[in-house]
N, C-alpha and C positions, 0 to 999 in steps of 0.2 A: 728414201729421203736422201741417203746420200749421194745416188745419181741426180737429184735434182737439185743438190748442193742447196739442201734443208739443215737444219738444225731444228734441236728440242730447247723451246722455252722455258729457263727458270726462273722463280720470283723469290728460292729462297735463297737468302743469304747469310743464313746461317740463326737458326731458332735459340728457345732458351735452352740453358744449362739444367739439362734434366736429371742425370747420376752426377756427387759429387762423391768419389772415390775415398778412404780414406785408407792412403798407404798403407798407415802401420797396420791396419786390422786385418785381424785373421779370415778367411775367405770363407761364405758361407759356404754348408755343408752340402753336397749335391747328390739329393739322395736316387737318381736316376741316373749317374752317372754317364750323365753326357747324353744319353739314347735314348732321343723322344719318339719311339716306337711302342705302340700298342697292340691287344691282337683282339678286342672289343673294346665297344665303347663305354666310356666313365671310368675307364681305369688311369686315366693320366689325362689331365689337363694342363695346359701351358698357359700364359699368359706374359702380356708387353701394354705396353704403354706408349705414346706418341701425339703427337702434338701436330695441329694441322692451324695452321696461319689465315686467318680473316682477316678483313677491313680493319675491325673493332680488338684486334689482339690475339691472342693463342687460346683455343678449345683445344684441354687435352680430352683423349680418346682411351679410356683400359680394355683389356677384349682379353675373355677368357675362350680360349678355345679345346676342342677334344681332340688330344693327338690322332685318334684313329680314325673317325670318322671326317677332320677335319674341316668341321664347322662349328659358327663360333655359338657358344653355350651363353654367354653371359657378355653383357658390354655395360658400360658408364660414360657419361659426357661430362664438361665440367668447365669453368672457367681458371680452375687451378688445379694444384698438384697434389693435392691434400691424400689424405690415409683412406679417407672417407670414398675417394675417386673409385679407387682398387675395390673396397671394401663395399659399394655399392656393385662392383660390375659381378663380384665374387656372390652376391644375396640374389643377383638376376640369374646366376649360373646354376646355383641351388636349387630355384624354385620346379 
């Protein structure tokens, strides 16, 4: 692309306000200490949240996935940012 003096198209300019930090508070407890490493599966799952831009507004996306195997166990779609978002992708992950 660059010898053809290409460029990559973006459309985002910037989405919603998804973490709002709150300084003074004490930082959750990490109980993995950093090292998302596995040595079988179901022993540690990760999970993220993110947001993908339509015509009609923001569909956020949760995805639980299995560190070791790395594929994803559980997902939710949603029109918002709700507890229920997580907490649906987390009952898919379960099952």
């Amino acid at each position: 692309m660059q010898q053809a003096g290409l460029v990559g198209a973006s459309h985002r300019h910037g989405g919603p306000t998804t973490t709002r930090r709150d300084k003074d508070a004490r930082p959750a407890p990490d109980p993995v200490d950093r090292n998302f490493t596995a040595s079988a599966s179901s022993q540690l799952w990760v999970a993220d949240i993110t947001y993908v831009p339509t015509a009609t507004g923001f569909l956020y996306l949760a995805v639980v996935l299995d560190a070791w195997s790395r594929k994803i166990v559980g997902w939710s779609m949603a029109n918002h940012l709700r507890a229920e978002l997580v907490l649906d992708a987390m009952d898919a992950a379960v099952v």
